[in-house]
C-alpha positions in Angstrom: 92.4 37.9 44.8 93.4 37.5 48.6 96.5 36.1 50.1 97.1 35.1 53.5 100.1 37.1 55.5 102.0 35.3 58.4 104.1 37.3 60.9 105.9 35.7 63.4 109.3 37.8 63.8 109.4 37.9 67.6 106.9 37.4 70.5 103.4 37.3 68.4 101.9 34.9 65.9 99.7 36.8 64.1 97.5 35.5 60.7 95.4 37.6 58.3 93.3 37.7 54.9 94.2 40.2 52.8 91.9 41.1 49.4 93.1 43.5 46.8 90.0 45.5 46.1 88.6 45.2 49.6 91.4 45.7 52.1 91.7 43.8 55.1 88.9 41.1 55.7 90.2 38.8 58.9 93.1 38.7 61.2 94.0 37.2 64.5 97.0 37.7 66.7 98.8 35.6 69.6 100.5 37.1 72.0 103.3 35.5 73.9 103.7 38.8 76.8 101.8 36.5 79.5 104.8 33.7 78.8 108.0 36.1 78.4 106.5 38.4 81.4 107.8 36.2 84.3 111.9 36.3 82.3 111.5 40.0 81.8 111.4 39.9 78.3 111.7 37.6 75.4 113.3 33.8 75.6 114.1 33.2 71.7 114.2 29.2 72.7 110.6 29.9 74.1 108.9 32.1 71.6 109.9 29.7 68.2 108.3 26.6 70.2 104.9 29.0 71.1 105.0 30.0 67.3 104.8 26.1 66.4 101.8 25.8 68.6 99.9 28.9 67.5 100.6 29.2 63.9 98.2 26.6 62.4 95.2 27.4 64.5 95.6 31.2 63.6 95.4 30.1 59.9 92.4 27.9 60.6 91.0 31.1 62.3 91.3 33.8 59.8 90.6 31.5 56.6 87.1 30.7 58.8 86.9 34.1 59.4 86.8 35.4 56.2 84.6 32.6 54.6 87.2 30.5 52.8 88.7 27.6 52.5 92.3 27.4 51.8 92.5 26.4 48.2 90.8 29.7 47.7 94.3 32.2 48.2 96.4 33.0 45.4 99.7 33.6 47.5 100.9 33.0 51.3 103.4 36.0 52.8 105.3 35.9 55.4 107.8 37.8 57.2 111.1 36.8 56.2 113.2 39.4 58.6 114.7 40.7 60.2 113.9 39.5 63.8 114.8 36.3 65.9 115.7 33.6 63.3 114.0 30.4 65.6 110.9 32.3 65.3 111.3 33.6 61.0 111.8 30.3 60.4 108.4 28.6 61.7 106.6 31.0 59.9 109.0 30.7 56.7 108.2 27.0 57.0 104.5 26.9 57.8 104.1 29.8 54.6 106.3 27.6 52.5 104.9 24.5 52.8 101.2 25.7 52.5 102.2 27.3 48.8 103.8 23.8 48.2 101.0 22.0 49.2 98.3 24.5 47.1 100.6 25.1 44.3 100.3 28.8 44.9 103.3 31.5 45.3 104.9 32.1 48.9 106.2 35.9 49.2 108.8 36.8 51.9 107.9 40.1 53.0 110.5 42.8 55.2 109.4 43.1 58.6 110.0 46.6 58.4 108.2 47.7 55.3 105.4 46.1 56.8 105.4 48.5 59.5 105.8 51.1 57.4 102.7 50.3 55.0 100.6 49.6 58.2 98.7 53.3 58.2 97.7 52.0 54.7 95.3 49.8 56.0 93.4 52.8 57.9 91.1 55.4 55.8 92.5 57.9 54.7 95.1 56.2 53.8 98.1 58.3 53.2 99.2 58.8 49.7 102.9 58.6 48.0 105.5 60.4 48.7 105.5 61.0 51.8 108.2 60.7 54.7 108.1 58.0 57.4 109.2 57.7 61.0 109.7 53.8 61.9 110.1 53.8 65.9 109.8 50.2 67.7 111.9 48.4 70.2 115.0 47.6 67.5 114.5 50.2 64.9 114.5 54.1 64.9 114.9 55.7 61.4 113.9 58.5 59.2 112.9 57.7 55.6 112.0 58.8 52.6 109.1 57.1 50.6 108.8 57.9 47.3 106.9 54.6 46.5 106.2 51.2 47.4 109.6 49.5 47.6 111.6 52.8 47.0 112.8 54.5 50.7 115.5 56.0 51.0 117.3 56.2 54.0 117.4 60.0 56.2 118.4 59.0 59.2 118.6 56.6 62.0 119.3 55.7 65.7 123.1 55.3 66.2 122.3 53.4 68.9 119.6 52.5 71.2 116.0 52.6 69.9 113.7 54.5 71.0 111.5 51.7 72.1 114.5 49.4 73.5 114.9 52.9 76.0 111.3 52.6 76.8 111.6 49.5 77.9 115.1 49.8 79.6 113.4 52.6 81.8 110.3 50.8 82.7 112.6 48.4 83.8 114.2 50.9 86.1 110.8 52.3 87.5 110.0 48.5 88.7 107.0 48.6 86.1 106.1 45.1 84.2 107.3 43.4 81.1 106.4 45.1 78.4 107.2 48.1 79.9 105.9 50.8 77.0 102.3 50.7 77.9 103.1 51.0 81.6 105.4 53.4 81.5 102.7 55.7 79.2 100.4 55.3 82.4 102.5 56.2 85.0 103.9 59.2 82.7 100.6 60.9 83.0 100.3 61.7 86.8 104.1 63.0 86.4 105.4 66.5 86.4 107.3 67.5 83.3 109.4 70.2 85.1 111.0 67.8 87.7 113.5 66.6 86.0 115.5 67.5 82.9 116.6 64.7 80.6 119.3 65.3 77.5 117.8 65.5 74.1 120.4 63.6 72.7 122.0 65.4 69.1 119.6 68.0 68.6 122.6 70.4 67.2 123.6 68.1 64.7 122.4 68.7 61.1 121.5 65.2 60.8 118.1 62.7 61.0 120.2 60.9 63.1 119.2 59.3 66.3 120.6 58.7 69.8 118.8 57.5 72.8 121.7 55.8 75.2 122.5 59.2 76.6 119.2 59.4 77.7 119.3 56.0 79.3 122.2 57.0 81.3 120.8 60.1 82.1 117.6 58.2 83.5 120.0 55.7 85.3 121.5 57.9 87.5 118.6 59.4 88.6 117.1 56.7 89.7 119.8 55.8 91.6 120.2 59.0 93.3 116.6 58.8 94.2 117.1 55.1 95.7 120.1 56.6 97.8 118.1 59.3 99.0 115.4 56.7 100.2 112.5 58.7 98.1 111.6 56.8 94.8 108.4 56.5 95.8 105.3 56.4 93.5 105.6 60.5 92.5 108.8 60.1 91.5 108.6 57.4 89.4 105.7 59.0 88.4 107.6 62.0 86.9 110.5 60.5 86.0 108.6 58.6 83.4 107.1 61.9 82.3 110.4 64.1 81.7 111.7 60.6 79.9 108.9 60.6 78.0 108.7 64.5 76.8 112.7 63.9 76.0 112.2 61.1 73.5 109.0 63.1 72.3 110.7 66.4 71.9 113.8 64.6 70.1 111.2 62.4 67.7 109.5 65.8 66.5 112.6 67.8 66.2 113.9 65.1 64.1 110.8 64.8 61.9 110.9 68.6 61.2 114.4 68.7 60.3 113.6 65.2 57.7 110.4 67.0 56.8 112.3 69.7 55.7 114.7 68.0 53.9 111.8 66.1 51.8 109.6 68.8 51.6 106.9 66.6 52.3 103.4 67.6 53.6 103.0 64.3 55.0 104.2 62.4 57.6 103.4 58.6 58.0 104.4 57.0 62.0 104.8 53.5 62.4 105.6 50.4 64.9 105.4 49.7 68.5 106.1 53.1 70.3 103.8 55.2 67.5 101.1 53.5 69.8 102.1 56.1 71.9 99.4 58.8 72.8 102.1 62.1 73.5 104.2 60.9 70.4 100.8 61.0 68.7 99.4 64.1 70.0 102.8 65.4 69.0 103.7 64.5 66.0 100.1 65.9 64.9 100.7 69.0 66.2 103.9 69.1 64.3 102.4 68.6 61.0 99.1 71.0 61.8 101.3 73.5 62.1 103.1 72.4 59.3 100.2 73.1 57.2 100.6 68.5 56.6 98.9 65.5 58.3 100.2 63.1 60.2 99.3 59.5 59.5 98.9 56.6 61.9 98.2 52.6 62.5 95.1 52.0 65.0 97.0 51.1 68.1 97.0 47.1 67.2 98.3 47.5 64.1 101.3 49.6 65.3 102.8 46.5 67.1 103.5 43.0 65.3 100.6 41.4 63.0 99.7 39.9 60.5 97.7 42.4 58.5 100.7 44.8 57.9 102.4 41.4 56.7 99.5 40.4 54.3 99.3 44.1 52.7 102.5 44.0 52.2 102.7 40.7 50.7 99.7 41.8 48.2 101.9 44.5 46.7 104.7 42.0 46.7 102.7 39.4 44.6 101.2 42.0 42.1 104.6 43.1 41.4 105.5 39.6 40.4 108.0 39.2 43.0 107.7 35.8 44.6 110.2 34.0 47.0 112.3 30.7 46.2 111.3 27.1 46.9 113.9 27.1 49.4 113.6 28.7 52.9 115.2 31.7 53.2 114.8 34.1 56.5 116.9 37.1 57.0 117.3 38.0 61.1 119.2 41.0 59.8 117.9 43.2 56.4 118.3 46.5 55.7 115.4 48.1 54.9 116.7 50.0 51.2 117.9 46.9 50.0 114.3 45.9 48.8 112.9 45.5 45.4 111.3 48.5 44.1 107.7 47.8 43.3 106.6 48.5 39.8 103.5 46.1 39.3 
């Protein structure tokens, strides 16, 4: 059986073929960061329209791709939420009309547990239970997976995300929209003693998050260096580093502390900023020393796709669990309101 999975939450279109016995057989991805560069980030109005334009083609694409034509899937996915609703529903749309038309099953799937599932799609694949860290631009959280459809909540930013701060300080260091990737760059001719940053609620007993500290904290500095006349290239240079071993240092005390509360050997990292290479590196330390593993998306599936979506959607439709005629999308959806999976 293979299902096609559509994701268009935000500011990529992104298409795939899934197949339940052979994993992941075609995907392509449009992404709108040339558009939203020259605004500085994402224009809602402007990313639904681009969705319009790119979401057939990309369907076209993949079902070429894989060798099929489109009577051949047994169920369309899409992501249903959370994320901008002008841009959920052209994909809710295009998915629901294309299971109208073929008579087939459309399956909203949680833009979040797609993340999550995304190191599924790599081999090894990591195996059940294990405990999750979900770090992107809007989400930071700590969770426990017993299952497929069955996390439970550890912990979770109280407010900023760890990717929204990446951003917010690339912003700050004059670096271009998106500002993750940059920043990463510039962190690496830094030097991780000049400055040091708050690792915000470390000496709580919590899983709990906090990044706006940080951002302050960041703020000021670069503001003091301006009014001192030296931000120049060195500077930025290491204040991207001491950022970057603050959010680093607070993700892996976090995960030890959720780790330990699990008693999990196993660690699964998804979405945007677990593209990171010093979040990799340590997170993977963490869990060598551990005695665990540390499991990770390739770096394009850690951002928005449609693979994650379409793998997700799979274990969606094996469980039985399809989605209304009506259009439904869900810009906000917690994450342990899901269906369990028992199929």
């Amino acid at each position: 059986m293979r299902i096609l999975g559509l994701e268009s939450s935000c500011d990529e279109t992104g298409a795939a073929v899934y197949d339940d016995e052979q994993g992941l057989i075609a995907h392509a991805l449009h992404t709108q960061i040339p558009m939203h560069a020259q605004y500085g980030g994402v224009v809602p109005e402007l990313a639904s329209r681009d969705h319009i334009k790119r979401v057939v083609p990309l369907v076209r694409e993949v079902t070429r791709r894989a060798g099929m034509q489109l009577q051949d899937y047994c169920a369309v996915a899409y992501t249903a939420g959370p994320g901008l609703i002008g841009a959920l529903l052209v994909g809710a749309m295009a998915a629901r009309a294309l299971a109208y038309a073929l008579n087939i099953p459309a399956i909203p799937v949680h833009h979040m547990e797609g993340h999550l599932l995304a190191p599924l799609l790599e081999d090894p694949k990591p195996a059940f239970p294990f405990t999750a860290l979900l770090v992107s631009g809007g989400h930071t959280m700590l969770i426990d997976v017993r299952g497929p459809g069955a996390y439970h909540l550890l912990g979770q930013t109280v407010d900023d995300a760890a990717g929204e701060a990446f951003d917010k300080t690339a912003k700050l260091l004059d670096l271009p929209y998106p500002g993750g990737p940059h920043l990463e760059r510039l962190a690496q001719g830094g030097n991780s003693s000049a400055y040091h940053f708050p690792r915000p609620m470390l000496d709580r007993p919590t899983a709990d998050f906090s990044f706006a500290g940080l951002k302050t904290a960041v703020l000021n500095a670069v503001q003091a260096a301006k009014a001192e006349g030296r931000l120049n290239d060195q500077v930025k240079s290491d204040i991207a580093r001491c950022f970057t071993d603050a959010v680093t240092d607070t993700l892996v005390h976090k995960c030890e502390r959720a780790l330990k509360m699990t008693h999990s050997k196993t660690l699964v990292v998804a979405g945007g900023v677990s593209a990171n290479q010093a979040v990799r590196q340590a997170l993977t330390a963490l869990m060598a020393e551990r005695g665990g593993q540390a499991f990770f998306a390739r770096p394009e599936f850690c951002t928005d796709n449609g693979a994650m979506i379409a793998q997700a959607g799979m274990m969606r439709f094996k469980a039985g669990q399809y989605g209304p005629l009506a259009v439904n999308v869900f810009p906000r959806w917690p994450l342990d309101t899901l269906a369990l999976l028992n199929g």
